[in-house]
C-alpha positions in Angstrom: 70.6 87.7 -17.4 71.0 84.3 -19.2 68.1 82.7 -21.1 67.2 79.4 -21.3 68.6 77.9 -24.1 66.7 74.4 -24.8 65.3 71.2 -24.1 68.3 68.3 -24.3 65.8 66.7 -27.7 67.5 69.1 -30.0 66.8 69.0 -33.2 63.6 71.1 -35.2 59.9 69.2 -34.9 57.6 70.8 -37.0 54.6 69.1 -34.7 56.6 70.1 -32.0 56.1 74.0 -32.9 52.8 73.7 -33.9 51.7 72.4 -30.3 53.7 75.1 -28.6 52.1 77.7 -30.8 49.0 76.3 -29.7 49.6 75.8 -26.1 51.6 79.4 -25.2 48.8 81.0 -24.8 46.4 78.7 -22.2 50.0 77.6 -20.7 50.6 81.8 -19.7 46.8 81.7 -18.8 47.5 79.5 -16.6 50.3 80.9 -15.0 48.6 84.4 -14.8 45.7 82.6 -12.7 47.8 80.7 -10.6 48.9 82.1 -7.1 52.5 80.4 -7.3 55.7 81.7 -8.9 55.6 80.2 -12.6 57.9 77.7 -13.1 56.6 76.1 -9.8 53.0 75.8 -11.7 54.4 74.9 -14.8 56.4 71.7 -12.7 52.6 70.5 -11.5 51.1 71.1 -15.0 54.1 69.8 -17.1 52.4 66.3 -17.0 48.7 67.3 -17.9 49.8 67.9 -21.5 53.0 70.1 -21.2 55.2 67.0 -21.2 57.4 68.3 -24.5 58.3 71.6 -22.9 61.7 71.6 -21.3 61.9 70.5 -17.4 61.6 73.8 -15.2 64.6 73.2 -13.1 66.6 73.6 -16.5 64.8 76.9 -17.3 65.8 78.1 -14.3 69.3 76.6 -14.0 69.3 78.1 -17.7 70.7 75.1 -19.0 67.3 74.3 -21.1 67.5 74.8 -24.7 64.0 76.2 -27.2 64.8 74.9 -30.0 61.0 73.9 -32.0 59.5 75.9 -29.9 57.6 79.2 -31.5 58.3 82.5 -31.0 55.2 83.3 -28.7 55.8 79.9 -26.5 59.5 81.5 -26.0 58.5 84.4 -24.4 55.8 83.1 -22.3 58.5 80.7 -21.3 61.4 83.1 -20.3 58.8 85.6 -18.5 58.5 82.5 -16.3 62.0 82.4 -15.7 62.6 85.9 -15.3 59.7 85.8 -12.3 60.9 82.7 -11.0 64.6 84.7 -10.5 63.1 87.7 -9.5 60.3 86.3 -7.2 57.9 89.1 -8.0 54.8 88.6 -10.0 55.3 92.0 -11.9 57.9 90.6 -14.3 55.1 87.9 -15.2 52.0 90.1 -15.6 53.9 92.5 -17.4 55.6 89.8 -20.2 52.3 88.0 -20.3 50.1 90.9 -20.9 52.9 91.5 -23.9 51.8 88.4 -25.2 47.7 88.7 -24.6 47.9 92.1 -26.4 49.2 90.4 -29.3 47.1 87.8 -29.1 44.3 90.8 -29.1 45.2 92.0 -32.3 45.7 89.0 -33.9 41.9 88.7 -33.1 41.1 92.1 -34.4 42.2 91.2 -37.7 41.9 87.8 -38.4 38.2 87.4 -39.3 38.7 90.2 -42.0 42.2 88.4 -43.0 40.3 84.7 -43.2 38.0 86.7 -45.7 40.2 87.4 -48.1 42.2 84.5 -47.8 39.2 82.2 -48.8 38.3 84.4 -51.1 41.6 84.4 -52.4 42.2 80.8 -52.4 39.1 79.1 -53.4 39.1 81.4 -56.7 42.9 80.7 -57.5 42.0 77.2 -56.5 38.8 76.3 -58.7 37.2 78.4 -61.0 41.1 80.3 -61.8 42.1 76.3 -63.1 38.8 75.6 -64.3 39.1 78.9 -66.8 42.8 77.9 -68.1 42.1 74.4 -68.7 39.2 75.3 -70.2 40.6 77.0 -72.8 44.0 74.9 -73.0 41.6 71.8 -73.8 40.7 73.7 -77.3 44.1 74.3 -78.0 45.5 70.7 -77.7 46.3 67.8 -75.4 48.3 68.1 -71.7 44.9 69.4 -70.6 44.4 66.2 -67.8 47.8 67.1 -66.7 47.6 70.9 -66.1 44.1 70.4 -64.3 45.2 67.5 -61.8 48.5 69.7 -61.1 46.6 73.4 -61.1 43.9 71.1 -58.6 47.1 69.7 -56.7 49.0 72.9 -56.2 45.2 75.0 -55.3 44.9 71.9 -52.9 48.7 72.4 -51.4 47.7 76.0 -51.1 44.4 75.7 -49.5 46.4 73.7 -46.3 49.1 76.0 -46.3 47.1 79.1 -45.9 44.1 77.9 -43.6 47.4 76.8 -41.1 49.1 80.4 -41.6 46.5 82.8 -41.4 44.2 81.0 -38.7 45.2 81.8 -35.7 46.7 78.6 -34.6 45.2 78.5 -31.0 42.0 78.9 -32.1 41.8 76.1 -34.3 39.4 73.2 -32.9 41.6 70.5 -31.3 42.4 68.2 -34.1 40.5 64.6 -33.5 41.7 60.9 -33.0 43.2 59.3 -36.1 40.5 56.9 -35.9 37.7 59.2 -36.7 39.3 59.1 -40.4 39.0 55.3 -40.8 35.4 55.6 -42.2 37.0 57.3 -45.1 38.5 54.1 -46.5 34.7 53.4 -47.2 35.0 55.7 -50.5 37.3 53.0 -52.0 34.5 49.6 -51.8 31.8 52.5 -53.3 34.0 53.9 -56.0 34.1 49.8 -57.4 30.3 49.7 -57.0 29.9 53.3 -59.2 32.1 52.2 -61.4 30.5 48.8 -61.7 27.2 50.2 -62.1 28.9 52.7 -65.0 27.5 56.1 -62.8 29.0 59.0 -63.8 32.2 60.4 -62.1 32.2 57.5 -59.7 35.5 58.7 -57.7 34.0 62.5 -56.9 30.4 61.0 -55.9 32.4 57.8 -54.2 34.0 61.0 -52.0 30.7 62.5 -51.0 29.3 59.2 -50.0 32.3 57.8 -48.2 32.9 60.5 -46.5 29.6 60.8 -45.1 30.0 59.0 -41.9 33.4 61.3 -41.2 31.7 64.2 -41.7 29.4 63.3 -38.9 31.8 62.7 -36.5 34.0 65.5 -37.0 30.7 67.8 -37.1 29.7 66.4 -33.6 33.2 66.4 -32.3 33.4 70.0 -33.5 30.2 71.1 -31.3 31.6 69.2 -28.4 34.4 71.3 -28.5 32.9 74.1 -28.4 30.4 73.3 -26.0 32.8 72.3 -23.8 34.5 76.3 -23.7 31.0 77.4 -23.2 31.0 75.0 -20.2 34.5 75.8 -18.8 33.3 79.7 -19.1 30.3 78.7 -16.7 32.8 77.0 -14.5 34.9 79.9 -13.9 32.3 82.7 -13.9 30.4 80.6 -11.2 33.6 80.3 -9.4 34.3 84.0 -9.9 31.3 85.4 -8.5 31.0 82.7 -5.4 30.8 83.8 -2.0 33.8 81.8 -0.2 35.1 78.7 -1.3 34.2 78.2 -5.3 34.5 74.3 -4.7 31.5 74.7 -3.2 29.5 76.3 -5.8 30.7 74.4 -8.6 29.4 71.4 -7.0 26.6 72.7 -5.8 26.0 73.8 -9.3 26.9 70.1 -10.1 29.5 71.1 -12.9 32.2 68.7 -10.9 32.2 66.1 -8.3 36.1 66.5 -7.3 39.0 68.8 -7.8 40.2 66.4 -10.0 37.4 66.5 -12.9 39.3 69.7 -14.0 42.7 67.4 -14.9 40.1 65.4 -17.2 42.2 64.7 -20.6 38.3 65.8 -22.0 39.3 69.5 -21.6 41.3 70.3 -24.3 43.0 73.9 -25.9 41.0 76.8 -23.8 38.9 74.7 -22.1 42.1 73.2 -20.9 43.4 76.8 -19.8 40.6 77.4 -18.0 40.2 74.5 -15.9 43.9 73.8 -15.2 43.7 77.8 -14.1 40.9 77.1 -12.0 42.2 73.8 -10.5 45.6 75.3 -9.3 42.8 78.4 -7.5 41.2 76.1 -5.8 44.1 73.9 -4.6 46.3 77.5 -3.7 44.0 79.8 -3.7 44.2 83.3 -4.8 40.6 83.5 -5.8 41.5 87.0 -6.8 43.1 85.9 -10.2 39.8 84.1 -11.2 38.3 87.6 -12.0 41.0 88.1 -14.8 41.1 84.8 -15.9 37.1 84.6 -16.4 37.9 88.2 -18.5 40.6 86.1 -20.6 38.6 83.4 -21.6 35.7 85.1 -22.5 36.9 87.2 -24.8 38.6 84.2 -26.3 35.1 82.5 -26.5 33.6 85.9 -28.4 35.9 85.8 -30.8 36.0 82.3 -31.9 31.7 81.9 -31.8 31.9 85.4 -33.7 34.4 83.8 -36.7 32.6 80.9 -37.4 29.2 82.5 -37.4 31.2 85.3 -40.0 32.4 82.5 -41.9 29.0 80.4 -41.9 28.9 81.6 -45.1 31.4 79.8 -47.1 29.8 76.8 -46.8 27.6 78.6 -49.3 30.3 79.9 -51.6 31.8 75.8 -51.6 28.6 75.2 -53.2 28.8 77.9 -55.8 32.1 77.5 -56.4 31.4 73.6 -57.3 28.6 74.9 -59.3 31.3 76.5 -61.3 33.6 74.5 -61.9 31.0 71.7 -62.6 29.5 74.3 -64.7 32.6 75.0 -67.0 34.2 71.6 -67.5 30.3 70.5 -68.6 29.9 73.0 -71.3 33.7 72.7 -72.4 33.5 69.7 -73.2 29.6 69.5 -74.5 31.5 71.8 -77.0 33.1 69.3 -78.7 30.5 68.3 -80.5 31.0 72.1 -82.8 34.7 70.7 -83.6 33.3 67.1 -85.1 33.5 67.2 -88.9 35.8 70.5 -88.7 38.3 68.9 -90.6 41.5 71.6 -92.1 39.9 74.7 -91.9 39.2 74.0 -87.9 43.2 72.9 -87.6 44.6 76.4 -89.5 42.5 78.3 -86.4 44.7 76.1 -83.8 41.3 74.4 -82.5 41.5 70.6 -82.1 39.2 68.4 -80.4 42.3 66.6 -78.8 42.2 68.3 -75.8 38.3 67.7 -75.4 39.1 64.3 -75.4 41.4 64.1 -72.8 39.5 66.7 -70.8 36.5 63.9 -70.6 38.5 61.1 -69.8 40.5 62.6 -67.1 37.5 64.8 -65.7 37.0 62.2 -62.8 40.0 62.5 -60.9 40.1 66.4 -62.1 36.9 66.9 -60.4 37.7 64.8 -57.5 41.1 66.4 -56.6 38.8 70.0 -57.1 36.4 68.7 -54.3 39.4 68.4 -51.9 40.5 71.2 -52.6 37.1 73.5 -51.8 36.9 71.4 -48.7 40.4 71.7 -47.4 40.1 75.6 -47.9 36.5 75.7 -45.9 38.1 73.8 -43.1 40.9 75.7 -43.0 38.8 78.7 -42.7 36.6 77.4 -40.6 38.3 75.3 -38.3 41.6 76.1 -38.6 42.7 72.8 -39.1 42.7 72.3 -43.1 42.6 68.1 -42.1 39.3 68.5 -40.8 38.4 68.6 -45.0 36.2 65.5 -44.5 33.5 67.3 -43.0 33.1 69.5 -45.4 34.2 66.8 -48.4 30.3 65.6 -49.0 29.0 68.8 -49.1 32.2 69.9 -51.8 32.2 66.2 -53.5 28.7 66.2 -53.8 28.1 69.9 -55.3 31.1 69.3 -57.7 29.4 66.2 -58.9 25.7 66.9 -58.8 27.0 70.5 -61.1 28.9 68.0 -63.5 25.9 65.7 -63.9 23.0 68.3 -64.7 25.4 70.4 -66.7 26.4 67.4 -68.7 23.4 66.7 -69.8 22.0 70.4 -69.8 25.0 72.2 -72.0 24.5 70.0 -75.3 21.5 71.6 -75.9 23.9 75.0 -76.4 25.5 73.7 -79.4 22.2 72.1 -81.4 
């Protein structure tokens, strides 16, 4: 039987596999729920946020190429085409249950797999960097150079990592562009700290300016998830309704019209689930809600039972700042041993070069760190590494607050 081959864009779009990675799993919910053959479902969805998937009369013509799509929106995709050509359901239930019991072990693991990789990460990416410059900065100079690039690459690796191991479709639906204009805030504060001569005035300009992006991503975050709680209620009410579930969901005043369920509001799952329940309700098949409800909910389990297990990090950011703020303090406090240590100290290989540079380079140093430990939480816990601003004043903030009392702590070490 020929497969489709590809939608007439060709050409690789890294955004474009992301969203399919994201969306093959809601889009074969969706085709599981609904009563019609899939590509017919797939034509009346295609324009509620489908729109970059190939045109179903070229799937099943099989004149539609795949190319940037993934792997997983592939199959889901020529399951549809094998039903549509075969006109029984089977084919579909069978290739989509293929694809859910993959997506069931993916869940089985991930929580333990998003454990280590923090782990992993924010260690490699922190206190790892903080321990070689550390010593590198009694050795000589290139210490402001190693840290930034050590901070850089635990920074690249942190985003990199949080999008491989997370599973993708889980994520929280990345938010408008717009939300990260407040950020632009850091740069008018970081002149005023600097003005005022405060103390690592680009970290603690971080933590400030990105205060008001933290809030919004924190309260678009909950939305989110609220709204999946309230698209479970939907369906479990429609589920367990006697005759038409139109009725009871606006008895139970959760819509006014068929149509709320197209709201662009409803986004990933949520999405699934009401685009599931809107093509029930307008072809019936009430049936298939029973499955679907089983679907989402254990989708719903396992993403409020991964971010209450990694709750937690939050709590190793702040130790990890502590750390790092920690070491670069008492580093360079030690300076103060290598004053006056004239030839004797330069036969051992100790200068206080590197000290030097350390201290006027431990700004940015500590500023690139901060992203870093907020890039990895996010990634994480979100799934989405570019949701780091709302964990960035918590990271900034530690990082800093660590530097200052430390600064002023660790000369008493070396009296």
């Amino acid at each position: 039987m020929a497969k489709p081959r590809g939608s007439k864009k060709g050409g690789f779009s890294l955004g474009r596999w992301f969203r399919s990675e994201a969306d093959a799993v809601p889009l074969a919910l969706v085709m599981l729920s609904s009563p019609q053959l899939p590509l017919t479902t797939l034509k009346e969805v295609r324009n509620l946020g489908f729109d970059y998937l190939p045109d179903p009369e070229e799937l099943a013509a099989g004149d539609a190429k795949l190319d940037g799509l993934s792997d997983r929106m592939r199959k889901v995709l020529e399951a549809a085409v094998a039903t549509q050509r075969s006109g029984s359901r089977a084919a579909l239930d069978e290739r989509l249950r293929d694809v859910l019991a993959e997506l069931r072990t993916t869940l089985e693991t991930a929580d333990y797999n998003i454990s280590n990789l923090y782990s992993l990460v924010s260690t490699f990416t922190s206190t790892v960097p903080a321990t070689i410059v550390a010593t590198m900065a009694l050795i000589g100079g290139g210490v402001a150079t190693t840290a930034l690039a050590l901070a850089a690459v635990g920074l690249v690796l942190a985003i990199v990592a949080g999008l491989v191991i997370y599973p993708f479709e889980f994520g929280v639906p990345t938010p408008p562009w717009k939300t990260y204009l407040p950020l632009l805030s850091a740069l008018p504060i970081y002149l005023l700290l600097w003005w005022l001569k405060v103390e690592a005035p680009l970290t603690l300009a971080l933590a400030l300016g990105s205060i008001p992006t933290s809030i919004i991503h924190f309260w678009w975050t909950r939305n989110e998830l609220r709204k999946l709680d309230k698209a479970r209620d939907m369906l479990r009410i429609a589920a367990r309704s006697v005759g038409n579930p139109y009725h009871a969901l606006v008895r139970e005043k959760l819509i006014n019209d068929p149509e709320d369920l197209l709201s662009p509001e409803w986004r990933g799952f949520a999405r699934a689930t009401t685009l599931g329940l809107w093509q029930v309700l307008l072809h019936g098949g009430y049936e298939n809600l029973r499955r679907l409800e089983e679907y989402i909910s254990q989708i719903l389990e396992f993403v409020k039972r991964l971010r209450s297990k990694t709750r937690v990090f939050l709590l190793y950011a702040v130790v990890e700042a502590a750390i790092v703020g920690a070491i670069y303090a008492v580093v360079v406090a030690s300076g103060a041993l290598l004053q006056g240590g004239g030839e004797w100290m330069a036969r051992t290989g100790i200068t206080g070069a590197g000290i030097q540079e350390l201290r006027e380079w431990i700004d940015p140093i500590l500023a690139v760190t901060s992203l870093t430990l907020a890039a990895a939480t996010a990634g994480a816990r979100e799934g989405r590494p570019h949701l780091l601003p709302q964990y960035l004043p918590l990271c900034a903030g530690s990082v800093w607050l660590s530097w200052v009392l430390a600064a002023a702590w660790a000369p008493t070490l070396f009296k």
